[in-house]
LOTORGU-361488 format. One record per residue: residue in one letter; x, y, z of N, C-alpha, C, O, CB in turn. Coordinates in steps of 0.2 Angstrom, whole numbers. Atoms other than C-alpha are relative to their C-alpha. Glycine has a CB too. Example, Ala and Ser with C-alpha at 12.3 -4.5 7.8 and 13.67 -1.06 7.14 Angstrom:
<rs>
R   type      nX      nY      nZ     caX     caY     caZ      cX      cY      cZ      oX      oY      oZ     cbX     cbY     cbZ
R      A       4      -6       0      62     -22      39       4       6       0       9       5       3      -5       0       6
R      S      -4      -6      -1      68      -5      36      -4       5       3      -1      11       4       2       2      -7
</rs>
This chain:
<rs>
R   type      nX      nY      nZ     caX     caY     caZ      cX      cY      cZ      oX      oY      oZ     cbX     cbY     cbZ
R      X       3      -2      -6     123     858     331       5       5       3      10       3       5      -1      -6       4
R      X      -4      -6      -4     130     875     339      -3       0       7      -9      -1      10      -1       9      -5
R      X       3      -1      -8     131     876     357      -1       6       3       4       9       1       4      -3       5
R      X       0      -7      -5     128     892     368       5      -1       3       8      -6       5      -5       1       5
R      X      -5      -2      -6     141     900     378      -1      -4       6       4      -6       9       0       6       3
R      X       3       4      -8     132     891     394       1      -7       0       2     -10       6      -8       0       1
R      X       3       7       3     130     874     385       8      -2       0      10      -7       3      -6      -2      -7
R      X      -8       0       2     151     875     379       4       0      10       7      -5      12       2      10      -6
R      X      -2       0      -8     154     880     401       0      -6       1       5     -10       2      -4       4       4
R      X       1       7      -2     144     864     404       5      -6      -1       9      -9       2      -5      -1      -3
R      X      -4       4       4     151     854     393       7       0       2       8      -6       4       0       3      -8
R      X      -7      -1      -1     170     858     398       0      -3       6       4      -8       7       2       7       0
R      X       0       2      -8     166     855     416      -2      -8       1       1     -12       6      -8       6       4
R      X       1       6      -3     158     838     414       6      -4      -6       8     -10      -4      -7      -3       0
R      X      -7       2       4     173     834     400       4      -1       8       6      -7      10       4       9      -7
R      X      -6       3      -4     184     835     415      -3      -5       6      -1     -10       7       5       6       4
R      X       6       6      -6     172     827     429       1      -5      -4       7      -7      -3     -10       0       1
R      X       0       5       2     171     813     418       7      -3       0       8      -9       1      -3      -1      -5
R      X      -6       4       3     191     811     413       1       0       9       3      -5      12       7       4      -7
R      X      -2       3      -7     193     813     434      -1      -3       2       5      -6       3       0       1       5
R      X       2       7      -1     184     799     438       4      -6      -5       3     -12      -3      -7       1      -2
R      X       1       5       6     190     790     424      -5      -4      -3      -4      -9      -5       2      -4       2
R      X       7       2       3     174     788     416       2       2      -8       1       7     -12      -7       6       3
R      X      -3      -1      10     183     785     397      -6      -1      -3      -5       2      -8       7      -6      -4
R      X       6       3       4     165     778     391      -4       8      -1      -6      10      -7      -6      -8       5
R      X       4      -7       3     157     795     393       4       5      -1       1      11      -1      -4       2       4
R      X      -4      -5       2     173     804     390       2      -1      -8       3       4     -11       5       1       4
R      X       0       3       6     174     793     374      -9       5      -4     -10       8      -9      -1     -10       4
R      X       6      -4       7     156     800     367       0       6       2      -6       8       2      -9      -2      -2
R      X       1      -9       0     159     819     373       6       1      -7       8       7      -9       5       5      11
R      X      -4      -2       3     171     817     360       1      -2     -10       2      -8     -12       5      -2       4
R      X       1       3       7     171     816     340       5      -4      -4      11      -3      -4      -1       4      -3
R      X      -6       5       2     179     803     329       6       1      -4       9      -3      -8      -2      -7      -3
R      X      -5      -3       3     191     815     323       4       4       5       7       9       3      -2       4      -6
R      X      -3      -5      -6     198     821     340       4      -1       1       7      -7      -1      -3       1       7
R      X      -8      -1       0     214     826     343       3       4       5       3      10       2       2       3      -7
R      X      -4      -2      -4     225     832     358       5       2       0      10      -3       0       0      -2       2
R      X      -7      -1       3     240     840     355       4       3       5       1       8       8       1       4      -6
R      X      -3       0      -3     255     841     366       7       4      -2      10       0      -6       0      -4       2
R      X      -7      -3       4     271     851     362       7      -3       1       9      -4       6       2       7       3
R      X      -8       0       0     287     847     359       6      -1       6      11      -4       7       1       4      -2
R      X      -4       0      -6     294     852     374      -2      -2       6       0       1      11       2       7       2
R      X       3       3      -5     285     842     386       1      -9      -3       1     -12      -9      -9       3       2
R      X      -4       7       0     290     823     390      -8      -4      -3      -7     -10      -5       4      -4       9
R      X       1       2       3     275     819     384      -5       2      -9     -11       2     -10       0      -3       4
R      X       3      -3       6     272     826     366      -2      -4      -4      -1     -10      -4       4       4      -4
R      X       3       5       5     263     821     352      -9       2      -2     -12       4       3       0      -8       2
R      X       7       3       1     245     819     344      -4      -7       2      -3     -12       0       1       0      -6
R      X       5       5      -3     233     809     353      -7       2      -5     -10       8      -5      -1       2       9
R      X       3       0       3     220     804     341      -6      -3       1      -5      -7       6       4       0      -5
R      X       5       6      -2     203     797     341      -5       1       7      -4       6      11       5      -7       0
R      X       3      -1      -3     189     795     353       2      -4       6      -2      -7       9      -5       0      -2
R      X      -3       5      -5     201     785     365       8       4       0      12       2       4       1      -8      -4
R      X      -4      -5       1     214     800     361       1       2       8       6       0      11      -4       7      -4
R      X       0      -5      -5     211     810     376      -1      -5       7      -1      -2      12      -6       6       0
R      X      -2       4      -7     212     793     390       8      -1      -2      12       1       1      -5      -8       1
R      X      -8       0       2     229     788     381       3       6       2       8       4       7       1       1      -8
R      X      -4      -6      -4     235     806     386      -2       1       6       3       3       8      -1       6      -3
R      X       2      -2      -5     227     808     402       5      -5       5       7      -4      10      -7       1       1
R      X      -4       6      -3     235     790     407       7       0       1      11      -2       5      -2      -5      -4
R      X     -10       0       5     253     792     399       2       6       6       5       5      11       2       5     -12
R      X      -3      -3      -6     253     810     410      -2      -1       8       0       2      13      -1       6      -1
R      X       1       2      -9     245     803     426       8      -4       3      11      -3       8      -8      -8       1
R      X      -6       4      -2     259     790     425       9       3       0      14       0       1      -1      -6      -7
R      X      -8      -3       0     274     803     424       0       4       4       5       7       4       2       4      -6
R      X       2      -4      -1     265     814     436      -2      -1       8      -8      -4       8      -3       0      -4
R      X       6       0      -6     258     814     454      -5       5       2      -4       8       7       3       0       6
R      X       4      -5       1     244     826     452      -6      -2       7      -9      -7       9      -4       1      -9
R      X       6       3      -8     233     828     469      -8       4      -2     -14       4       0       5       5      11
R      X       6      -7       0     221     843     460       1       4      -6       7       6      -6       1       4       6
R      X       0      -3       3     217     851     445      -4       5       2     -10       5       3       0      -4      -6
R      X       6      -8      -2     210     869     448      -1       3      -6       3       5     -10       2       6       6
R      X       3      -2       7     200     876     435      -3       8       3      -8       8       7      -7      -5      -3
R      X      -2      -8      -4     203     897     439      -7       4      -5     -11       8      -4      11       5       0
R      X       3      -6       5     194     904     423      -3      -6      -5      -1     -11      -7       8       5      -4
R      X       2       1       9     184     900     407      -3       4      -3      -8       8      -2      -4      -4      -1
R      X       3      -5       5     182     909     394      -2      -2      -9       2      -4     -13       7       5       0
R      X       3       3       5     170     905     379      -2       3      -6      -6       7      -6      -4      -3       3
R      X       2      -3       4     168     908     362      -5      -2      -5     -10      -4      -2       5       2      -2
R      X       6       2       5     157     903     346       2      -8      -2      -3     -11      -4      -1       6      -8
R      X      -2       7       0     166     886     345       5      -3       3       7      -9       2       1      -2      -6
R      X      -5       4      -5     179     884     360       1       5       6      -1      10       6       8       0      -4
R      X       1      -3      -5     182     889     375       9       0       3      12      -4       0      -5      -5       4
R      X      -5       0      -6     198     892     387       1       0       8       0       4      12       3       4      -1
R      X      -2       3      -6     202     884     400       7       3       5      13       2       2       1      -7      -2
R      X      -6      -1      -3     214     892     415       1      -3       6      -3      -2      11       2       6       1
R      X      -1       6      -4     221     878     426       6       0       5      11       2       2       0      -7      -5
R      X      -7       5      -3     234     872     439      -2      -5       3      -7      -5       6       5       4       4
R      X      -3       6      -1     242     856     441       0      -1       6       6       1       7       5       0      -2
R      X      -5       0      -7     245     854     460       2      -7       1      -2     -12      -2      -5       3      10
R      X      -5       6      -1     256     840     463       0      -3       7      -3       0      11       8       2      -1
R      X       0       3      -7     258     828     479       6       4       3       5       6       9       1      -9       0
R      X      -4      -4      -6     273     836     485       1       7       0       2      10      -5       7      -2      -1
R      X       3      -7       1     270     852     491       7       5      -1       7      11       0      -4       3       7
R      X      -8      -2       0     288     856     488      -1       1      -8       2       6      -9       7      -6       3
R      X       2      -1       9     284     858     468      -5       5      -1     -11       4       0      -2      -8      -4
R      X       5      -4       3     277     872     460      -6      -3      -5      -6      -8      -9       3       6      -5
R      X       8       2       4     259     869     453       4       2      -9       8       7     -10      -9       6       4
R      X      -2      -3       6     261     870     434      -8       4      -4     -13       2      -5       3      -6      -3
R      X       5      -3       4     251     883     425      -2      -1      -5       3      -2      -9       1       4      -1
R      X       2       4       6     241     878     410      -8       4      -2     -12       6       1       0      -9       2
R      X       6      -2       7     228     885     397      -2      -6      -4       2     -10      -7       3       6      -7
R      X       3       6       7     219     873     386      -5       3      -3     -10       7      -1      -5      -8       3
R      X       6      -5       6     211     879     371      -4      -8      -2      -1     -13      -3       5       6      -9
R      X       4       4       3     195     868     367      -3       2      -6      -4       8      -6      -5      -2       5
R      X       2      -1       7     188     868     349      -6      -6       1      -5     -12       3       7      -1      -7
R      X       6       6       3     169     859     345      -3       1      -4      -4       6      -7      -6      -2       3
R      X       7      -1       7     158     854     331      -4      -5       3      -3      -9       7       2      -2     -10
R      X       7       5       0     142     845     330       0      -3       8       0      -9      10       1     -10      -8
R      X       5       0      -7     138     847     350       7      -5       3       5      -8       8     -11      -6      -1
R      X      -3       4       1     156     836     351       7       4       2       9       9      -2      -2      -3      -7
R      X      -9      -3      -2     175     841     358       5      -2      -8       6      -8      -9       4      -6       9
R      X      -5       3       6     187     840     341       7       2       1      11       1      -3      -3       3      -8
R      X      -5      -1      -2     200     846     348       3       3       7      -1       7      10       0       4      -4
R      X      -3      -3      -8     213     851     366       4       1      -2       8      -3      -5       0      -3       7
R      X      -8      -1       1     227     861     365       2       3       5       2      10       6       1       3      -7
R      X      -4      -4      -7     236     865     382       6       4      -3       9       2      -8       4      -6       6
R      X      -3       0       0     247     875     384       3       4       5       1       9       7       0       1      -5
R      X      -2      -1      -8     260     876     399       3       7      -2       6       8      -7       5      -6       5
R      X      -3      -7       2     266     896     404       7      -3       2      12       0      -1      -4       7       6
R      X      -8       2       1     283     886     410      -2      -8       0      -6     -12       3       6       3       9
R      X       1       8       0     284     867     405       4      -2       5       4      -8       7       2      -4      -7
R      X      -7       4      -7     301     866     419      -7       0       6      -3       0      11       9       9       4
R      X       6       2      -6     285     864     433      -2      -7       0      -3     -11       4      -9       6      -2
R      X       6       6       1     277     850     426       8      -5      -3       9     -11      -1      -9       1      -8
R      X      -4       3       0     294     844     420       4      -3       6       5      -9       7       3       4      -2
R      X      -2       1      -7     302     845     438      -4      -7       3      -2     -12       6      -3       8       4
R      X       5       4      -3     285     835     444       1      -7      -4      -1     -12      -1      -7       4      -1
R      X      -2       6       3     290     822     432       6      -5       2       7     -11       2       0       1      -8
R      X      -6       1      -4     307     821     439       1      -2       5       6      -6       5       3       3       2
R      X       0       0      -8     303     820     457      -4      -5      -1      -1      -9       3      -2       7       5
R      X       0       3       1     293     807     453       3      -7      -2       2     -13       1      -3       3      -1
R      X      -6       6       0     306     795     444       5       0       5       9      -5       4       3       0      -5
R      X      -3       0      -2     316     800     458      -3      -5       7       0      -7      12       2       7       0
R      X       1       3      -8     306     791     472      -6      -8      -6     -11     -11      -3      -7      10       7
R      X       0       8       2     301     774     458       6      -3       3       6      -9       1       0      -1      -7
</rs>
């Protein structure tokens, strides 16, 4: 099943509505049972998040390192099977730069198989993880 540019927008938009809420049951079937999240290296938390339970595992792990008051979604840009996402982070203390971020989405069969962020400085979201253990 190929989706349209329009249908790929949609799709993105209620991907994140659902993970804001915490609605993992329907962020669970926006997603196929080969989905995979990937985080770099240089962020605290890297790795492959795998599975249709992938992408609450990661949203959970960085909620929990994190004080995020607002995710803003500036841009999308969509192609024949993925889309890009241009985002910032805003944090609870307004004393911390928001962190800037791209997420590249990849689908098949009508279905998310893949997210791959990628921060323009990871010291933002680093910082925001800091200042957070600073005030546990």
């Amino acid at each position: 099943m190929t989706m349209s540019p329009t249908e790929i927008a949609a799709f993105v938009d209620r991907l994140y509505a659902a993970t804001g809420v915490g609605d993992w049951e329907a962020t669970a079937a926006m997603l196929s049972d080969d989905f995979v999240a990937y985080e770099a290296d240089a962020l605290p938390m890297a790795g492959a998040y795998r599975g249709t339970s992938g992408l609450q595992t990661l949203f959970q792990k960085v909620m929990g390192m994190v004080d995020v008051i607002a995710l803003d979604r500036h841009d999308l840009m969509v192609g024949e099977d993925c889309a890009i996402a241009v985002l910032s982070m805003r944090f609870a203390d307004p004393a911390l730069a928001p962190a800037e971020i791209a997420e590249m989405f990849r689908f098949r069969d009508g279905k998310c198989c893949e997210i791959k962020p990628f921060y323009y400085d990871p010291a933002a979201f680093i910082s925001a993880c800091e200042a957070k253990k600073a005030t546990a």
